[in-house]
Each structure stands twice: as C-alpha cells, then as structure tokens.
N, C-alpha and C positions, 0 to 999 in steps of 0.2 A: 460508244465504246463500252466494255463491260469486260470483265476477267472469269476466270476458271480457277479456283481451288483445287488441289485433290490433296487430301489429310492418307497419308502412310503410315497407318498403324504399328511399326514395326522398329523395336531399339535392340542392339547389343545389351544392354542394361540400363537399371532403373537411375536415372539423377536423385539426388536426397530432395533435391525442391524441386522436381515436374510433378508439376498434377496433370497434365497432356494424357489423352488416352493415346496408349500403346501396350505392346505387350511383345515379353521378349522372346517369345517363341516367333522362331518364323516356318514353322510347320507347314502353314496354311497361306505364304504369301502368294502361291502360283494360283490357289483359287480367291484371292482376295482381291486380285489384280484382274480377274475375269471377271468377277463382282461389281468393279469400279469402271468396266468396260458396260456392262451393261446399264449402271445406274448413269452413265453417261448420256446412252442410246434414249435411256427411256425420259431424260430431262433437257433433253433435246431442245424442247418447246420453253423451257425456262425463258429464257432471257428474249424472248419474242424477236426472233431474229438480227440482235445487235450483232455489231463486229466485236471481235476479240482483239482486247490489245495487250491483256496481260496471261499469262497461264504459270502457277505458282507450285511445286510440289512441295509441302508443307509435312509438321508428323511431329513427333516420331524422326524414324529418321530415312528420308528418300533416299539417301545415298549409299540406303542398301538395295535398292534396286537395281537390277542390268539394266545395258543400253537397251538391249530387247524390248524390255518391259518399256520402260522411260519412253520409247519409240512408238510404242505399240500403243501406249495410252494418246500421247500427245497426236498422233494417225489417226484414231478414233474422233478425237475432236476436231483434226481440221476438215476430217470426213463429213462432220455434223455442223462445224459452224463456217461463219467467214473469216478467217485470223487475218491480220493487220501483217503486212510482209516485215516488218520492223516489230511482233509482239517482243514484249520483253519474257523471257522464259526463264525463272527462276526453277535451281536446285539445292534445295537446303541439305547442308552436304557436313558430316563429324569429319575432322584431322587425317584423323586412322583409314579412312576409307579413300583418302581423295591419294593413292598412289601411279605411279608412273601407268599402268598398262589402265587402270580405272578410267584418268583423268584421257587416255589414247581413244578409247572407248567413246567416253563421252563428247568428243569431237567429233563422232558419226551421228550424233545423233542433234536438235534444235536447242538443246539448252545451251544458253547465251548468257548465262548471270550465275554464280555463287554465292550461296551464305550459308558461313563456314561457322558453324557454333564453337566457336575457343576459348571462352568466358576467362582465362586467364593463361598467361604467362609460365605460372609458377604451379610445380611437379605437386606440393604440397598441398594446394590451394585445390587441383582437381582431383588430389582422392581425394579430400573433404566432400570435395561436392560428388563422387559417385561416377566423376567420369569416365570414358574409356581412352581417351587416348594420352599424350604426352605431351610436355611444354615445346619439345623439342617437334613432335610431329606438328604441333600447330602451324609453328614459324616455316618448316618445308613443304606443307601442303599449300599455302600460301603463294609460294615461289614457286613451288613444280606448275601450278596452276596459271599462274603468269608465263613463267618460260612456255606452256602449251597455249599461250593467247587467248587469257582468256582475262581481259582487263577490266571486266564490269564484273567486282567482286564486293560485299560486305561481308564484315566479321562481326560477332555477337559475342560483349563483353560485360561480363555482371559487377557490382562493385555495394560496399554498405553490407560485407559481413564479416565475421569478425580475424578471420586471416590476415585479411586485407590491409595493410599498413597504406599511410596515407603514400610511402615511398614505393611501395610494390605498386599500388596503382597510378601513379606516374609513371614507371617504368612499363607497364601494362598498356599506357596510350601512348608513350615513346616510343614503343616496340611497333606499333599500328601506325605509328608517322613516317616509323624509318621504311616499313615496310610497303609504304607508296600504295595502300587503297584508297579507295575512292569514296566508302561508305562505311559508315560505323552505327551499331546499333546498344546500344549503353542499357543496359536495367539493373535498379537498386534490387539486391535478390529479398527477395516477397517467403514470407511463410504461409504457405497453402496450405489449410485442413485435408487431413488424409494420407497424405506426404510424409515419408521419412524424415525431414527436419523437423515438422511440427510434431512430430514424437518424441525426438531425440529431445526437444526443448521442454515437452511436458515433463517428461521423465530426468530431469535437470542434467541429462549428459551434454547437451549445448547451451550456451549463451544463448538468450536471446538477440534478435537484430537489434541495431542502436540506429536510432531515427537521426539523430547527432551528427553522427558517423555519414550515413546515407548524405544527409544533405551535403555536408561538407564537401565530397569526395565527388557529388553532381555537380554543384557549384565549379569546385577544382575544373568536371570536366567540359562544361559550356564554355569557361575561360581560354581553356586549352584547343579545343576544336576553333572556339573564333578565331584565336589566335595564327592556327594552320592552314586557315583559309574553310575552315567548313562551313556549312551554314546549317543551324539547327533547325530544319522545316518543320518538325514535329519531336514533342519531350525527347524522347529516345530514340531519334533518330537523326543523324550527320551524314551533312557529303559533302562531295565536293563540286562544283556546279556543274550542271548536267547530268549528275549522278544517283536522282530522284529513283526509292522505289515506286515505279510509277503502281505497281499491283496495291504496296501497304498507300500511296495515298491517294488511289482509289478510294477504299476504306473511308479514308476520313474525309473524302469529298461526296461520299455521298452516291458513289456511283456502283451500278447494280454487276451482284457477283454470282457465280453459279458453285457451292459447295459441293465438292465430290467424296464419298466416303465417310468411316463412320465415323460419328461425331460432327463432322464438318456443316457447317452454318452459309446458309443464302439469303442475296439478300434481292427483292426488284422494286423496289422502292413505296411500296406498297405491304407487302409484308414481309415475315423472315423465318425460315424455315431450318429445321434441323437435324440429324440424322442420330440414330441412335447411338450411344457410344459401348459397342458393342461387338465386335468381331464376326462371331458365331451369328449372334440376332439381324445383324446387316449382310452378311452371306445368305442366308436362311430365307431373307426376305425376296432377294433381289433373285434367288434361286425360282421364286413363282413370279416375279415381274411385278415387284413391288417396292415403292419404296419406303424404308422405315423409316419415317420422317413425322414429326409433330408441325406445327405450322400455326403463326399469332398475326391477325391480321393487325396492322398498328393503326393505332388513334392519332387523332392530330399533336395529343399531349406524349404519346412515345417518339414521334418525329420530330417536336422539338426539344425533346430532353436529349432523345440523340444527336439532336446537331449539334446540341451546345455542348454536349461534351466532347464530340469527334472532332471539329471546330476550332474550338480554343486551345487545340493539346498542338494545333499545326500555325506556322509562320503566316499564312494567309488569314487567320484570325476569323472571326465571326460576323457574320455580314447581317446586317440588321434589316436592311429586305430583303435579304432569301428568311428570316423568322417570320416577318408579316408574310412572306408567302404563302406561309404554312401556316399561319392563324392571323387574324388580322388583327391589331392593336398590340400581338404581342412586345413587338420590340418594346412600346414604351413601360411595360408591365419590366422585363426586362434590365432597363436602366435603369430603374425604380430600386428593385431588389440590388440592383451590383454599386449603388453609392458608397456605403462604408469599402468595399474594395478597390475602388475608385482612389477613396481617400487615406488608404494604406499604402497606396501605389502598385498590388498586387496586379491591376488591369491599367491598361489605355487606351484610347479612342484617336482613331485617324477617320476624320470622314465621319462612314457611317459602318468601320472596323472596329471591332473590340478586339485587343490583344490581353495574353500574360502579359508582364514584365519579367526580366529573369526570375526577380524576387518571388512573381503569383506563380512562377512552377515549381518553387518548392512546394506550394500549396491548389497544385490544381486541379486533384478529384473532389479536396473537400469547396475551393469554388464552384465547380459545373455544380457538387451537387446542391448548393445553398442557390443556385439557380433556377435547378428545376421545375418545372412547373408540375402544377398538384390538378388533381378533379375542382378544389375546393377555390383556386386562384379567379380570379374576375378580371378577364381581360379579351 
C-alpha cells in the first residue's frame, strides 16, 4: 500500500505563523490543476505499481477547489493507479469554505474524511493569527458537515501562545469533546523564519512564545484526550479508535508516498524527492513534460536517523530490529546512547520497543536528535 499527496498551492490569505508555500492569488488555479494533472501522468511509474490506500489534498488551502476539480484530479489517479475500494480520502478544508451548497457538492464527488483547520474557539485569538474565518463558522461547519454525513472528521487546534489562557484552552478542547469528533490534531504554535510572527517579534510588537506556557497546556492536553477516550498514536495527534489518519501514519511507518505539486515531497523508500516551491517554475516545467523536482538518494545513516525520529513521535514506539535491519549492530549503538534517557524516565522499553513517556514528549525532537547517528559513530 502506498498514498498520494497533492499540496494546493492556494489561500484566501496569509496566517502570521504559515511558512507553507502558497499564494493568494488564485489567478492561475485552472492552469495549476492541469499542471498537477499532468505531473500525475508523468509519475505514474513512482510508486512501482503499489495499491493506493490513502489520497490526501493538502496546501494551502484545497477547499478552494470545485468538485470538478477535486474529481477530476482524484479520476486521473485512479486512471493510473490501483486504489484500495475503502482508500481513505482526505480534504483539508478552512470554516468559511465548508457551507451548505459546498459541503452538497462535495458528496458527488470520493472524499470521505475532513480536516477542518480551526485552530481556535475564540474571534480574538484568529485575528491574531491572520485567519479567515469566525469562531462562530468553525463550530457550524462542523455540524453542517455531520448532518451531510460525513463522520470521519479531524480538527486542527494550535495552543502555547500568548492569547491563549490556560482557560480558553480548556474551553477550546471542550468545545471539540461536545462537538463528538473523532480526531484531533493539537500543535504548540512554532515561530518560522520568514513568517509574519517572526517579524512582528523581531520588531518587539509580539511577545515571544513561552516554552512554559507550551508545555503546560500539552500536558493539560494528553490528560484531557486520555481522559475522553482518545488515544495519542503520535505527539499531535488524537482519536478515537478506529479513527487513525491512516495517510499521516503512513508517514511515520515508513511507508512509500507519491508528492503532487509544488513544493510537495516523495518518498519510495530508497530516496526522497521534491518539487520546487514555486507556482510559475512548476507550471513552466510540467508545460515541457518535466518534472521540477531535486532528488537525495538516502544512506543507511539518513534511514536511521529517520526512523528514529518518525518512530518514537508514534504509540507504536521504535522497534529495535526494524534498526538492525537497516544497519546491523545498530540497535545496540542505540541503547548505549539513550541510558541517561532511560534514567530520567523520558523513554521505556517493552520487549524490544522503545517508547516516550509522557514526560520524553515534552522533550522529543531534542531526544531523536541526541540519537542520531553521525558518519563518525562505530556501530
């Protein structure tokens, strides 16, 4: 099995913390969408004839696209590949866009799953962040999208800046409990180089984030979701059972994906390829039957640095022979380095599983990366 990306270059407007390429002209989305048609056709041979289990429209934002479109693309690929009669099909979909004749729309056409980016509750809290729509349309696009049956839904909720009271964000994952989804996708909001917030903070008109702040309100929300019945398969990510994105833990099992569009990333297990993040330059190219893509073929020391970090961020933990699969002696190189972790309690061992503990996900990019492995390690 193996998935399909396709990245939607196209927003209403800019978020103060996306660094995501997009652009808010949609001038050029009729020829962008024949663009992505064709980088389709011509990567046909990617994925060496696996089944399709997942197909994801990603961005930016896809739920500015028609059914038309949405049809026409997702057509193209099962033209080309095999899809799985049960694929899960994801549409990443803003508030403002998911209204009654939209969401009527979207029921002609195979998407089967929503993720509805809401990041907050509170009017206040999304002009900060540059959003486009209302606290009020979150909670109804929600519900209009249920009453049209469509019950495999996740919402995406940011928390750890400085709006945010510890009380609004309770009210923020109460709102999401009363609201009966099934998935929730939680991120402490990040300051990106480039990005409108990382100016507004150079230039001292924002507060920087508080790491304080962050953890606490993560913590808060592990408690809260165990409590509701979710299970946390990976950092920022919640459901409820059976309610796995099966496309994001693709991702972190390791299992090979085909990137559509600009900027979008591939992966077949062997190397990882990626397209230019560039609108005009990814049209331009695909207009001569090319695709604008760079391409890194990985070493044994890039396959294990990435398992250990895509791994240990999910409930299934790190398997210590799938690493000696990948290099042989490494696991015991492995243990070696994660003792002091060990004995902070940040990790634990079931078997021959290495997990977080809640405690190691406050701290688990700086573990994967004190894991690593280097040219220079002996193992």
């Amino acid at each position: 099995m193996a998935g399909i990306y396709l990245h939607i270059p196209f927003c209403k407007q800019a978020c103060h913390y996306c660094d995501f390429h997009f652009n808010t002209s949609l001038k050029y989305k009729g020829e962008l969408v024949e663009a992505l048609i064709k980088e389709i056709q011509l990567q046909k041979k990617y994925l060496n004839g696996e089944s399709i289990d997942t197909i994801y429209f990603g961005g930016g934002t896809p739920s500015l696209l028609n059914e038309t479109e949405i049809s026409l693309l997702i057509n193209t690929i099962t033209g080309l590949h095999s899809v799985a009669s049960d694929a899960e099909i994801t549409l990443e979909a803003n508030p403002d866009d998911l209204d009654k004749a939209k969401l009527l729309a979207l029921r002609q056409t195979p998407i089967n799953r929503f993720s509805i980016g809401i990041q907050s509750f509170f009017d206040e809290d999304l002009q900060w962040m540059n959003r486009v729509h209302r606290a009020d349309e979150a909670e109804s696009a929600v519900k209009r999208a249920q009453d049209m049956g469509f019950e495999n839904i996740t919402v995406d909720l940011i928390y750890g800046y400085p709006l945010l009271t510890d009380q609004k964000w309770k009210f923020n994952t109460d709102k999401v409990f009363e609201l009966g989804v099934p998935h929730v996708s939680a991120y402490s909001m990040t300051v990106e180089p480039r990005t409108a917030l990382a100016s507004f903070i150079k230039q001292k008109k924002q507060a920087a984030m508080s790491d304080e702040q962050s953890a606490a309100q993560f913590t808060f929300l592990m408690d809260a979701m165990q409590t509701k019945g979710f299970e946390q398969y990976e950092i920022s990510n919640f459901c409820k059972p059976g309610f796995y994105s099966r496309h994001n833990s693709n991702y972190w099992k390791g299992v090979k994906y085909l990137g559509i569009g600009p900027s979008a990333h591939s992966y077949n297990g062997e190397t990882r390829q990626w397209n230019v993040a560039n609108n005009t330059k990814y049209m331009q190219g695909l207009s001569t039957r090319l695709i604008p893509a760079e391409t890194e073929i990985l070493s044994d020391i890039d396959k294990l640095n990435e398992y250990i970090m895509t791994s240990l961020r999910t409930s299934w933990g790190l398997d210590l022979d799938k690493l000696n699969g990948i290099a042989s002696a490494s696991a015991d190189h492995l243990q070696k380095a994660a003792i002091d972790f060990f004995d902070k309690g940040w990790l634990s061992q079931q078997n021959k599983i290495i997990y977080l503990t809640q405690t190691g996900k406050l701290y688990a990019d700086h573990i994967a990366s004190e894991l690593f492995f280097s040219k220079e390690d002996n193992y």
